[in-house]
Backbone as ProteinMPNN parsed JSONL, in Angstrom:
{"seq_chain_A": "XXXXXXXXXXXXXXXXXXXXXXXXXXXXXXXXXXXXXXXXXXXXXXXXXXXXXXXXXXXXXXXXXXXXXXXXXXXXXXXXXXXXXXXXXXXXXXXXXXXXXXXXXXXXXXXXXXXXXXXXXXXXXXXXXXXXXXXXXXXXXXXXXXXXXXXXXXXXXXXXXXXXXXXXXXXXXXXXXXXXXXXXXXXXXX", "coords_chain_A": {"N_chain_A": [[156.875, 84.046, 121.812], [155.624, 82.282, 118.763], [157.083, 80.128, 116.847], [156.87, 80.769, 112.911], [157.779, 79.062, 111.037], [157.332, 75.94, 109.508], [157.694, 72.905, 111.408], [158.863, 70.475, 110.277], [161.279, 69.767, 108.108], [162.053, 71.173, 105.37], [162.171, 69.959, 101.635], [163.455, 70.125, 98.538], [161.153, 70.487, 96.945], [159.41, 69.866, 98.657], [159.17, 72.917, 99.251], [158.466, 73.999, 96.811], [155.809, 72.346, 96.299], [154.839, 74.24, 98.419], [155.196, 76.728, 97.745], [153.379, 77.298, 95.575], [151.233, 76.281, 96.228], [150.436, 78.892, 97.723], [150.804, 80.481, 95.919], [148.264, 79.723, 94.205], [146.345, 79.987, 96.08], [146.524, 82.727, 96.532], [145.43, 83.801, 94.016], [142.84, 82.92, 93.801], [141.579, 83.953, 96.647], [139.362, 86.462, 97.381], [139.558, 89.452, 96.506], [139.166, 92.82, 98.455], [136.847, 94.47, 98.589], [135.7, 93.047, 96.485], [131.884, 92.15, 95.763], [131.025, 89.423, 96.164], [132.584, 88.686, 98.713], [131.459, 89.059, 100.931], [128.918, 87.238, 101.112], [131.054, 84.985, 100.921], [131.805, 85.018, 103.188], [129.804, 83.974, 105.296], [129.17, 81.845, 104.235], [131.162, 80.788, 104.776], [131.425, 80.49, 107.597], [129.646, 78.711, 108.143], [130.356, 76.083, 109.055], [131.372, 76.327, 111.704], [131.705, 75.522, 114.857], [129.728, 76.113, 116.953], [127.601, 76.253, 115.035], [127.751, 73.294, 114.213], [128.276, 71.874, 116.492], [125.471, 72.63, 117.626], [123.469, 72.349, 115.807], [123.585, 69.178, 115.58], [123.186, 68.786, 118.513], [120.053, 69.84, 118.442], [119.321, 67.697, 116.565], [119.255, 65.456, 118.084], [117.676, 66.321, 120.462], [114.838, 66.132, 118.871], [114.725, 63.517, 118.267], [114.643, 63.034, 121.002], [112.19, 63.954, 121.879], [110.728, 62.46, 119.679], [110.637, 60.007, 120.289], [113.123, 58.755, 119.46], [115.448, 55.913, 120.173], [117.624, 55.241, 118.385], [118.328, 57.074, 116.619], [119.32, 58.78, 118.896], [121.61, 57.415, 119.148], [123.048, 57.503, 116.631], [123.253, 59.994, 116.655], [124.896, 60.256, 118.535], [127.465, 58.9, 117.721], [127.884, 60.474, 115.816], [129.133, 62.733, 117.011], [131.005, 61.944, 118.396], [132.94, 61.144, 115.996], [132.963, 63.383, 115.069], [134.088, 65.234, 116.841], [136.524, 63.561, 117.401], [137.723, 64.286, 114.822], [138.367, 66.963, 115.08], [140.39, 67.111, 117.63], [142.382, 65.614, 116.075], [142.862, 67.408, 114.077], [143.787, 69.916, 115.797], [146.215, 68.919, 117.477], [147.92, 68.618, 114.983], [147.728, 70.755, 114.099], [149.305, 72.353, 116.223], [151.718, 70.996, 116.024], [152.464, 71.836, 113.056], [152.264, 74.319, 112.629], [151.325, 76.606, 110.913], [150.897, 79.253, 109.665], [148.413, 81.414, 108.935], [147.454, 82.862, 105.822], [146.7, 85.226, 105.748], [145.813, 88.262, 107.785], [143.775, 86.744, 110.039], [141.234, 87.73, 111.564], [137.747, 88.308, 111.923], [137.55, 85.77, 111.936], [138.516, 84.09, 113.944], [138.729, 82.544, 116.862], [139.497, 81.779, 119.179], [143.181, 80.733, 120.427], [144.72, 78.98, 119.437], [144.018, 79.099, 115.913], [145.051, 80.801, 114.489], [146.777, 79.619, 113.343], [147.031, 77.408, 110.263], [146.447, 75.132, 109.441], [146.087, 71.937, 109.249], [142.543, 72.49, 107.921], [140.084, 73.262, 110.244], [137.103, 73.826, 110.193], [137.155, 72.196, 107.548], [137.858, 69.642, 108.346], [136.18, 68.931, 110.446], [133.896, 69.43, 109.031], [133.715, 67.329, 107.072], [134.184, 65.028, 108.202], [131.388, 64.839, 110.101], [129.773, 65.054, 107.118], [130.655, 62.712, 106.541], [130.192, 60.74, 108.06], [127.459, 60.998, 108.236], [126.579, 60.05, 105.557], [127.171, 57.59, 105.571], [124.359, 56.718, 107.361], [122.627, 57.638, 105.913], [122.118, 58.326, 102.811], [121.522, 60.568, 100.939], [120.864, 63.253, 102.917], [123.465, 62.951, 103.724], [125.194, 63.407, 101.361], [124.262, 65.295, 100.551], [124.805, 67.265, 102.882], [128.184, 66.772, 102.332], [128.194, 68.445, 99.974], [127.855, 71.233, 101.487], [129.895, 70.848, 103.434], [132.132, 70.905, 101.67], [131.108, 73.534, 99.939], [131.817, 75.103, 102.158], [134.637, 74.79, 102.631], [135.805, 75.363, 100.316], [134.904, 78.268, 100.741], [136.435, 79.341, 102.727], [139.291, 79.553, 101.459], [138.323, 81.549, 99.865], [137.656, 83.949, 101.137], [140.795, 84.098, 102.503], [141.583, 82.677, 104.678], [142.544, 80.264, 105.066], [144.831, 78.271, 103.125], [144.931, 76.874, 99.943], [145.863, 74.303, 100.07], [145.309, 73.202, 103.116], [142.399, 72.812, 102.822], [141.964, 70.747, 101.198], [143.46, 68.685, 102.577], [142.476, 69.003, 105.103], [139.76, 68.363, 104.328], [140.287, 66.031, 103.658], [141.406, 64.668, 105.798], [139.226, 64.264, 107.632], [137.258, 62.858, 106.649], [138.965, 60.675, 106.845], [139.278, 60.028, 109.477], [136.311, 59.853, 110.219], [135.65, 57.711, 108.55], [137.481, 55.292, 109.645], [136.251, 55.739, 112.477], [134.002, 54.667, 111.641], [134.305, 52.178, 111.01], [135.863, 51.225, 113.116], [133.399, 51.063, 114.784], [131.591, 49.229, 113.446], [133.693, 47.38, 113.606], [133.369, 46.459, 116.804], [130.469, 46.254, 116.989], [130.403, 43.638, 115.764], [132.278, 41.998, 117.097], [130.919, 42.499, 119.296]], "CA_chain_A": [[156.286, 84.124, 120.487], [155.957, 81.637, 118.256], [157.97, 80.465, 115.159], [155.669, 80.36, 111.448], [158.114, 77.927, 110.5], [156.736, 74.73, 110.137], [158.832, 71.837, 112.161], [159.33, 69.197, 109.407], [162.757, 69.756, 107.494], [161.747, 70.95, 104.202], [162.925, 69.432, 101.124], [163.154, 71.017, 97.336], [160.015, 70.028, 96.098], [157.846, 70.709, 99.2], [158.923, 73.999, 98.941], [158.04, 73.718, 95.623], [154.586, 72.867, 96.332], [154.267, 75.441, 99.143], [155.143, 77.888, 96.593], [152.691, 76.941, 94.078], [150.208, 76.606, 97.491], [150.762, 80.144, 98.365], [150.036, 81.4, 94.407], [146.878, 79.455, 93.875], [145.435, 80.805, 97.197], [146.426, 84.013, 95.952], [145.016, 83.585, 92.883], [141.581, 82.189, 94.687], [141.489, 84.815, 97.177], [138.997, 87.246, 96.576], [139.225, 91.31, 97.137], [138.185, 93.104, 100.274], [136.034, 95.093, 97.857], [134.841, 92.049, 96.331], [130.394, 91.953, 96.117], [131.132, 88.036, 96.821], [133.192, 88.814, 99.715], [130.417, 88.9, 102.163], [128.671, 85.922, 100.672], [131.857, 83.817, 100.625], [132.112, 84.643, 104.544], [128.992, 83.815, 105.883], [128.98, 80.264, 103.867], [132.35, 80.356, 105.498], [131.262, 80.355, 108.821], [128.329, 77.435, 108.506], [131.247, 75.21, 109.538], [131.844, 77.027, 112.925], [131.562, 74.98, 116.011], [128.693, 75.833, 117.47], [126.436, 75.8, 113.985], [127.824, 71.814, 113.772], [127.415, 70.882, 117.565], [123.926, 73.248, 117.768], [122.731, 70.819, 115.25], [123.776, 67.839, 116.447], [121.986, 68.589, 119.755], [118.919, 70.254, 117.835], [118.619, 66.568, 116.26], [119.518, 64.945, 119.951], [116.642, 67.199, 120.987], [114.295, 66.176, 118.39], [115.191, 62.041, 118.79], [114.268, 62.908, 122.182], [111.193, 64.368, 121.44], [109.807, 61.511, 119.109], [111.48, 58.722, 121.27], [113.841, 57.676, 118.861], [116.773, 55.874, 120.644], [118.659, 54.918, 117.821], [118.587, 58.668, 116.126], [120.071, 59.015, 119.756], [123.002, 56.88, 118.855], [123.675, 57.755, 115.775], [124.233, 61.724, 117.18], [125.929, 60.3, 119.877], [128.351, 58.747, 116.925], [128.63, 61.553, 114.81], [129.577, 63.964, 117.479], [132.418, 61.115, 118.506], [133.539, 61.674, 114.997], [133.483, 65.182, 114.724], [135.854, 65.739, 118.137], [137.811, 63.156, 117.337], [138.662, 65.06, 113.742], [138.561, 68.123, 116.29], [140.991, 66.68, 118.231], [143.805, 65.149, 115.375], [143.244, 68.702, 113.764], [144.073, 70.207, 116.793], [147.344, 67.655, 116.984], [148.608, 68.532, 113.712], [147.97, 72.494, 113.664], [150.261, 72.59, 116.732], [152.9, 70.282, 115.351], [152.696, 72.247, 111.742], [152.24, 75.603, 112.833], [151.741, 76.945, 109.449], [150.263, 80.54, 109.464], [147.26, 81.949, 107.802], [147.747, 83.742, 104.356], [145.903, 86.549, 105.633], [144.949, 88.047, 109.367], [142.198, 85.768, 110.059], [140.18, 89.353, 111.479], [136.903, 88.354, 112.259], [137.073, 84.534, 111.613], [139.498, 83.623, 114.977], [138.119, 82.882, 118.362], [141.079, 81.09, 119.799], [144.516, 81.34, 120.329], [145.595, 78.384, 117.755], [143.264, 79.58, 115.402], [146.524, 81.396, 113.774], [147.174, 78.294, 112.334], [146.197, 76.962, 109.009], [146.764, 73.994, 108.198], [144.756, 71.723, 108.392], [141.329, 73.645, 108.261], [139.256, 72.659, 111.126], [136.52, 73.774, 109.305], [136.706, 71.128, 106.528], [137.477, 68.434, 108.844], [134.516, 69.143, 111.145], [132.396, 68.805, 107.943], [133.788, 66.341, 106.203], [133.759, 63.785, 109.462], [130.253, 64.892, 110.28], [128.886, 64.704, 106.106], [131.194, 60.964, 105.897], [129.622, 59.789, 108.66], [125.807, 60.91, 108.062], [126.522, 59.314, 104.387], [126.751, 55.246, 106.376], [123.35, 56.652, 107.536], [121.535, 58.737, 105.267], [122.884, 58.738, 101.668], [120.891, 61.661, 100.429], [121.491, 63.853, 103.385], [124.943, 62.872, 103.414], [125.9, 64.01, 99.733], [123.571, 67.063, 100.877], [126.519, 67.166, 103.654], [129.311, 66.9, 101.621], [128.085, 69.764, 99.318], [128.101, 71.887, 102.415], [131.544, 70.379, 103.653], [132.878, 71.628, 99.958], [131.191, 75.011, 99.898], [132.637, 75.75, 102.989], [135.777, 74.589, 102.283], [135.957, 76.931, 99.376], [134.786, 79.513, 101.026], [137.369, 79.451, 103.642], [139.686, 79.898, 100.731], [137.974, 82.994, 99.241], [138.384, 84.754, 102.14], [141.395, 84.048, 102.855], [141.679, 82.195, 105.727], [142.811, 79.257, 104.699], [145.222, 77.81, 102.078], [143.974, 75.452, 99.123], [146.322, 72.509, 100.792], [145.058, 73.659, 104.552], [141.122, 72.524, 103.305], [142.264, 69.671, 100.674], [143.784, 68.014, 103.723], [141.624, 69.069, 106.212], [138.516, 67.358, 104.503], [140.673, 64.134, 103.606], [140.873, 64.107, 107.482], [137.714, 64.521, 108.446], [136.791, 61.565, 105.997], [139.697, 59.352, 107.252], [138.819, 59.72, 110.311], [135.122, 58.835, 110.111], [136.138, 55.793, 108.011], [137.737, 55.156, 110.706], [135.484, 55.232, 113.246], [132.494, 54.183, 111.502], [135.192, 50.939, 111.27], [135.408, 50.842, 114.563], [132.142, 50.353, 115.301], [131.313, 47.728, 112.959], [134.054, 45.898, 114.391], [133.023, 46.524, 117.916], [129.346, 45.518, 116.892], [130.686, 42.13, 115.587], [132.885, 41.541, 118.106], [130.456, 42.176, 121.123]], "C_chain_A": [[156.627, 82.862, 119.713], [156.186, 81.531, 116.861], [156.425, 80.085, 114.26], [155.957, 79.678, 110.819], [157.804, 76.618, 110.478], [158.398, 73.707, 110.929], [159.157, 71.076, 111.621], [160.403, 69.989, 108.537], [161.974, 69.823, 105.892], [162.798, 70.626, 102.728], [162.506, 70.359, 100.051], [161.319, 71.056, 97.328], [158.897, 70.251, 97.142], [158.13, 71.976, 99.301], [158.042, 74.757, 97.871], [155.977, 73.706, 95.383], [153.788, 73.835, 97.355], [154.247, 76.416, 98.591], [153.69, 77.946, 95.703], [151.317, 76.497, 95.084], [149.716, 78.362, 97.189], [150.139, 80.636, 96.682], [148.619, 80.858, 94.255], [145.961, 80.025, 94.837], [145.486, 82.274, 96.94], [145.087, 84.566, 95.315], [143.134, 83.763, 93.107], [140.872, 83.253, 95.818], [140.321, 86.187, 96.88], [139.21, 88.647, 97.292], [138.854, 91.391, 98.124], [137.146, 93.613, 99.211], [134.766, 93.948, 97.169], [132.974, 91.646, 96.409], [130.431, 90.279, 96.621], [131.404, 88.3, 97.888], [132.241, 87.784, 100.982], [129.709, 87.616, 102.222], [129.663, 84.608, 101.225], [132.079, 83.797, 102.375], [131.193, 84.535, 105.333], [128.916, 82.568, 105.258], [130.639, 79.819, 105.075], [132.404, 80.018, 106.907], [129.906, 79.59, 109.417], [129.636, 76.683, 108.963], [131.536, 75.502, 110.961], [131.105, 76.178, 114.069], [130.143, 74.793, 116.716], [126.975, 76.033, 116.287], [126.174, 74.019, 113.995], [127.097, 71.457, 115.503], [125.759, 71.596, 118.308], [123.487, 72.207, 116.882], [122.578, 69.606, 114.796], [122.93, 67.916, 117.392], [120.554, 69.1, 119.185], [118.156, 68.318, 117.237], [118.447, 65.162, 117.236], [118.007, 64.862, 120.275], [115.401, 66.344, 120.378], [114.122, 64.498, 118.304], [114.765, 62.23, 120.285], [112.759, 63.06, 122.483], [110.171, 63.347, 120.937], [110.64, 60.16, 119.712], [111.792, 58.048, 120.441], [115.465, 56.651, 119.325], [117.538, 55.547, 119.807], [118.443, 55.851, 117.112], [119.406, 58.948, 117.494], [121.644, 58.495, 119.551], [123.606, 57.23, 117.862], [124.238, 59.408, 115.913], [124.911, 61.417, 117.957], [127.791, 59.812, 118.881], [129.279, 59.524, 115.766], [129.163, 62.654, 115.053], [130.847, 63.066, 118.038], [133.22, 61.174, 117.171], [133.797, 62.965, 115.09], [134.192, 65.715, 115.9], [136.918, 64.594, 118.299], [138.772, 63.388, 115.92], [139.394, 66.247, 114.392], [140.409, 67.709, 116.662], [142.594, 66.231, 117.259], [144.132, 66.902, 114.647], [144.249, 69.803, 114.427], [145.95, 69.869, 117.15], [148.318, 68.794, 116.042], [148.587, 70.107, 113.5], [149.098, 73.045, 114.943], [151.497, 72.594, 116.422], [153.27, 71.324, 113.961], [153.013, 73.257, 112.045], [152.149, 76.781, 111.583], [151.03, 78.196, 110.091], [149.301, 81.142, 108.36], [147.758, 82.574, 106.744], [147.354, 84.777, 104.524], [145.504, 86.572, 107.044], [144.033, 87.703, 109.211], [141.054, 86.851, 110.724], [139.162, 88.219, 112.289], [136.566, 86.403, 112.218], [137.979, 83.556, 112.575], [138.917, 83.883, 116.111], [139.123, 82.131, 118.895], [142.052, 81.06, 119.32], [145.046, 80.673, 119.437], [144.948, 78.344, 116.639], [144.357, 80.56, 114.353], [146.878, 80.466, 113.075], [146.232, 77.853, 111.819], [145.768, 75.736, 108.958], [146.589, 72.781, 109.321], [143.507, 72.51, 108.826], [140.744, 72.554, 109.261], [137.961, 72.455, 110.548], [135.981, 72.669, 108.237], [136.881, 70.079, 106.951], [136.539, 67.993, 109.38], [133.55, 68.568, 110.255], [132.306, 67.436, 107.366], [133.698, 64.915, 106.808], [132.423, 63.99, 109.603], [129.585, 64.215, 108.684], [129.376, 62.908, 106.245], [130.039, 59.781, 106.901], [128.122, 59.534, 108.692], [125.738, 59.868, 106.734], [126.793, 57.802, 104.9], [125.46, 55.514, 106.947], [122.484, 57.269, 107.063], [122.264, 59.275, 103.784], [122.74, 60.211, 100.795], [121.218, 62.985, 101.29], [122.782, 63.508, 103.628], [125.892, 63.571, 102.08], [125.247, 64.908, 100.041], [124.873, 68.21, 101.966], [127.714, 67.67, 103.494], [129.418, 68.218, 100.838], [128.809, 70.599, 100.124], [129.641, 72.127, 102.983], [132.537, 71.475, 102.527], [132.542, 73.046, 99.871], [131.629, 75.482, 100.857], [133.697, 76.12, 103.049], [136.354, 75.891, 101.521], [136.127, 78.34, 99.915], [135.863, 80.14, 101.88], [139.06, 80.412, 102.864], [139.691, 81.261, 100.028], [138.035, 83.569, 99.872], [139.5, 85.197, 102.994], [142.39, 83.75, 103.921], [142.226, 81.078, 105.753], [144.19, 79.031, 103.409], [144.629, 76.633, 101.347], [144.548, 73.798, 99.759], [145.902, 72.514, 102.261], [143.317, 72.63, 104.261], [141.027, 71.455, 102.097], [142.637, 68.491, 101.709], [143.184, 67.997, 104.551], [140.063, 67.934, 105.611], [139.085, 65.964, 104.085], [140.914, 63.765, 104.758], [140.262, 63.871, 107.909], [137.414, 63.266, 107.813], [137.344, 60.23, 106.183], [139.17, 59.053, 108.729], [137.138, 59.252, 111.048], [135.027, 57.77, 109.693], [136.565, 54.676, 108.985], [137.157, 54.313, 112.069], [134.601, 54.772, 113.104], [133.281, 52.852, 111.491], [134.636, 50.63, 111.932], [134.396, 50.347, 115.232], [131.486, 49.488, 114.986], [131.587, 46.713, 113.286], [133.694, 45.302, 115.48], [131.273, 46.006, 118.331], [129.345, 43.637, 116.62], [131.257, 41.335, 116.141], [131.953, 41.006, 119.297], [129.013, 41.344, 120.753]], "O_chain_A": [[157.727, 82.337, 119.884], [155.819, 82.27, 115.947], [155.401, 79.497, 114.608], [155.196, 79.25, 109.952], [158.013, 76.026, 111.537], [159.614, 73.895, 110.891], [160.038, 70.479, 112.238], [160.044, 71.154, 108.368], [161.453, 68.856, 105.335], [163.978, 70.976, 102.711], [161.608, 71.188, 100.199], [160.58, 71.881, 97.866], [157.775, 70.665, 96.853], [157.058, 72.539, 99.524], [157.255, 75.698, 97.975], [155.197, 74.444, 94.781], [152.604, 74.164, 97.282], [153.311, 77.187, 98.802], [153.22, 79.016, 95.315], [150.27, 76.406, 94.442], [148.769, 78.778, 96.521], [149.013, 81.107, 96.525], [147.749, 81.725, 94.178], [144.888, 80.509, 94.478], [144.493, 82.972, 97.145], [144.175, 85.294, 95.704], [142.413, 84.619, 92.595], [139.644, 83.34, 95.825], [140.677, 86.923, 95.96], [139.03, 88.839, 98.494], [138.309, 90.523, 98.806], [136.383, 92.666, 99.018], [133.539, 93.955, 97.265], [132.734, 90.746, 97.214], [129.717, 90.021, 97.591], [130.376, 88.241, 98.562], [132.266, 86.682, 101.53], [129.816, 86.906, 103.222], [129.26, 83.576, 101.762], [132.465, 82.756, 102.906], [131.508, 85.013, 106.423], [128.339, 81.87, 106.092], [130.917, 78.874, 105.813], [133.316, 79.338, 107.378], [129.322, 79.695, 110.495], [129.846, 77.505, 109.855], [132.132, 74.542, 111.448], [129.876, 76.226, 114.111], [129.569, 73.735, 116.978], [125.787, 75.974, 116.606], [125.09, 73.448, 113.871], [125.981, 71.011, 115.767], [125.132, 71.12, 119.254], [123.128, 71.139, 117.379], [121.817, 69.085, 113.981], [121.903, 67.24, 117.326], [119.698, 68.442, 119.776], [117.026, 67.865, 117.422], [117.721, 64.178, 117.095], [117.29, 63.864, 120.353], [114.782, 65.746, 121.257], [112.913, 64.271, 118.272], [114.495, 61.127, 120.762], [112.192, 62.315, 123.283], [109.055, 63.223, 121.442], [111.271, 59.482, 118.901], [111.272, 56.951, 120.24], [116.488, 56.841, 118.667], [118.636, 55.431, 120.352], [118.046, 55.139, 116.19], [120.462, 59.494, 117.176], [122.647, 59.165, 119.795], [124.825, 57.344, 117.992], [125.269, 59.896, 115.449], [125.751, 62.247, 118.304], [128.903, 60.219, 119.218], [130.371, 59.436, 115.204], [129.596, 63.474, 114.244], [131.867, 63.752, 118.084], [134.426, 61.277, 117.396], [134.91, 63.484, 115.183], [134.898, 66.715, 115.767], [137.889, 64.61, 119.056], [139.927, 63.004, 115.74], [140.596, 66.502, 114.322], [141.382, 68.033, 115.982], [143.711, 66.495, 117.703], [145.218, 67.482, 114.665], [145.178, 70.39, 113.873], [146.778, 70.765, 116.987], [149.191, 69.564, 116.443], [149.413, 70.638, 112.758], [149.73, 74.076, 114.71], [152.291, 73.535, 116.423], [154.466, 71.592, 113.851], [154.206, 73.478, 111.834], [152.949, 77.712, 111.487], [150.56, 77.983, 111.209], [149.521, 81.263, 107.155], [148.927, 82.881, 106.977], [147.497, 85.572, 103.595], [145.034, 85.6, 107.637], [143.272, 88.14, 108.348], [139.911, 86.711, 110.288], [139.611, 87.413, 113.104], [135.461, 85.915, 112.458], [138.22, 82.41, 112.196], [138.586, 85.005, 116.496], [139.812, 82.667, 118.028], [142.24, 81.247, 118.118], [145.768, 81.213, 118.599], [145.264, 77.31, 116.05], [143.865, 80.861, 113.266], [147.384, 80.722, 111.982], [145.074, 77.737, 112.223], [144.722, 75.38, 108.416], [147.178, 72.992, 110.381], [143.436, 73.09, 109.909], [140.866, 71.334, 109.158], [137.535, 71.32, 110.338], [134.81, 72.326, 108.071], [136.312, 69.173, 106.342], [135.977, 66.937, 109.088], [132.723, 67.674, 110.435], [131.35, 66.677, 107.205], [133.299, 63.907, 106.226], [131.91, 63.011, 109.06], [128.99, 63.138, 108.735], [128.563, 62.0, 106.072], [129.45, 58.723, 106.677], [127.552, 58.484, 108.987], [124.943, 58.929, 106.788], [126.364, 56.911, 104.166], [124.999, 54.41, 107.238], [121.475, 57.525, 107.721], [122.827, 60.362, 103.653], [123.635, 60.782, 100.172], [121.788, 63.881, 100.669], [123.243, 64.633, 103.82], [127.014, 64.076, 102.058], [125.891, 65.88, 99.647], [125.447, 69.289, 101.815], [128.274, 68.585, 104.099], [130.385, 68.976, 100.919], [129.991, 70.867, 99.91], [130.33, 73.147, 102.99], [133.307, 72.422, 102.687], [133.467, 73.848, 99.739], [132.023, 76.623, 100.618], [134.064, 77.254, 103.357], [136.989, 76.891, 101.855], [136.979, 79.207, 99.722], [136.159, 81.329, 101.761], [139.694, 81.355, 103.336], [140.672, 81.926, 99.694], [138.808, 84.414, 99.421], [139.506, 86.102, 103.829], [143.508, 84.226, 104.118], [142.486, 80.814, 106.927], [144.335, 80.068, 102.762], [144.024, 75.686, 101.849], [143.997, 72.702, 99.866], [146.302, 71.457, 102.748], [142.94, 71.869, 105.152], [139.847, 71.17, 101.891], [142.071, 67.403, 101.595], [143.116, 66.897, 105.099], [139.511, 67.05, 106.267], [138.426, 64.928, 104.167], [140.724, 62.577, 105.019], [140.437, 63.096, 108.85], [137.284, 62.386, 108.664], [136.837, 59.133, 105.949], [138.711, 57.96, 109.062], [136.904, 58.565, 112.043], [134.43, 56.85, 110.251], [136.136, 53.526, 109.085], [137.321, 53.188, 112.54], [134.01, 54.303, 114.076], [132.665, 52.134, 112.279], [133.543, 50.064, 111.972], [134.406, 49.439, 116.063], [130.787, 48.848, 115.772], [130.969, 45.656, 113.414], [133.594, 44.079, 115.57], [130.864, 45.574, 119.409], [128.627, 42.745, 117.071], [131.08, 40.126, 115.991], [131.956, 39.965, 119.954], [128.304, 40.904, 121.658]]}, "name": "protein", "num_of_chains": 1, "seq": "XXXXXXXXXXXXXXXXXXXXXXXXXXXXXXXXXXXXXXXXXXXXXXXXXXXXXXXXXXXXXXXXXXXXXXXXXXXXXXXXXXXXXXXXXXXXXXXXXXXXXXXXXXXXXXXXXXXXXXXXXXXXXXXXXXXXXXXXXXXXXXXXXXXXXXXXXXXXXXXXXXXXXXXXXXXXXXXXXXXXXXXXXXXXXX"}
């Protein structure tokens, strides 16, 4: 079994703001009873794996379709972003090990999926919207919305903590920064 303690040596003050974590998610949290409820968990679950890489390949598909090869590249770039947020998320929810605020019930399909922190969820989005926004400013901030109501929502249901999907989408965005870098440099280079 494993510990819920995280592994970093805590000091006053991040207790401090894990405390003051832990109440605002409270706070934020909504009812089981709740008429939102249902609402807040079906926005909650546009972020889910196979909504993001279904349409990724849906626009693959559709670039294939009207023979666009560079709509081909640019999905081929934004799904290299979004598993390599995957992937540090992944990383860092091992290492942290923080524990949900609430049994995650119906919103856990794998085993580290018990862990919070950082939301996968808001990194997923927030690498996918960062990186459509270097190619599509309009759907990109359309993106981001999405990214954000998810985020939230993750929150209202309780699945999440408010520092779990604050962090999670400043990941997702570092790490598209990142790589959209990368490839600039790698264009100027070669």
């Amino acid at each position: 079994m494993t510990s819920s303690k995280p592994n970093w040596k805590k000091s006053n003050w991040v207790e401090q703001l894990l405390i003051l974590d832990a109440r605002l998610t409270q706070q934020l949290t909504l009812p089981l009873e709740s008429t939102w409820r249902g609402w807040a968990g079906r926005v909650a679950h546009l972020g889910d794996g196979p909504m993001v890489f279904g349409g990724l390949g849906l626009i693959y598909g559709l670039g294939w379709w009207a023979d666009a090869p560079l709509l081909h590249q640019t999905v081929l770039v934004l799904l290299t972003l979004v598993l390599a947020a995957i992937l540090i998320v992944t990383l860092v929810k091992f290492r942290v090990r923080r524990r949900r605020p609430h049994p995650p019930g119906e919103f856990v399909t794998f085993a580290y999926d018990v862990y919070s922190f950082p939301s996968g969820h808001a990194a997923r989005l927030a690498a996918l919207a960062t990186g459509v926004l270097f190619f599509d400013v309009w759907l990109g901030l359309t993106l981001i919305g999405l990214a954000l109501s998810v985020a939230v929502a993750r929150v209202l249901v309780g699945v999440h903590y408010l520092s779990d999907i604050l962090i999670g989408l400043a990941l997702g965005a570092l790490v598209a920064c990142a790589g959209l870098l990368a490839v600039k440099i790698l264009e100027f280079v070669l």
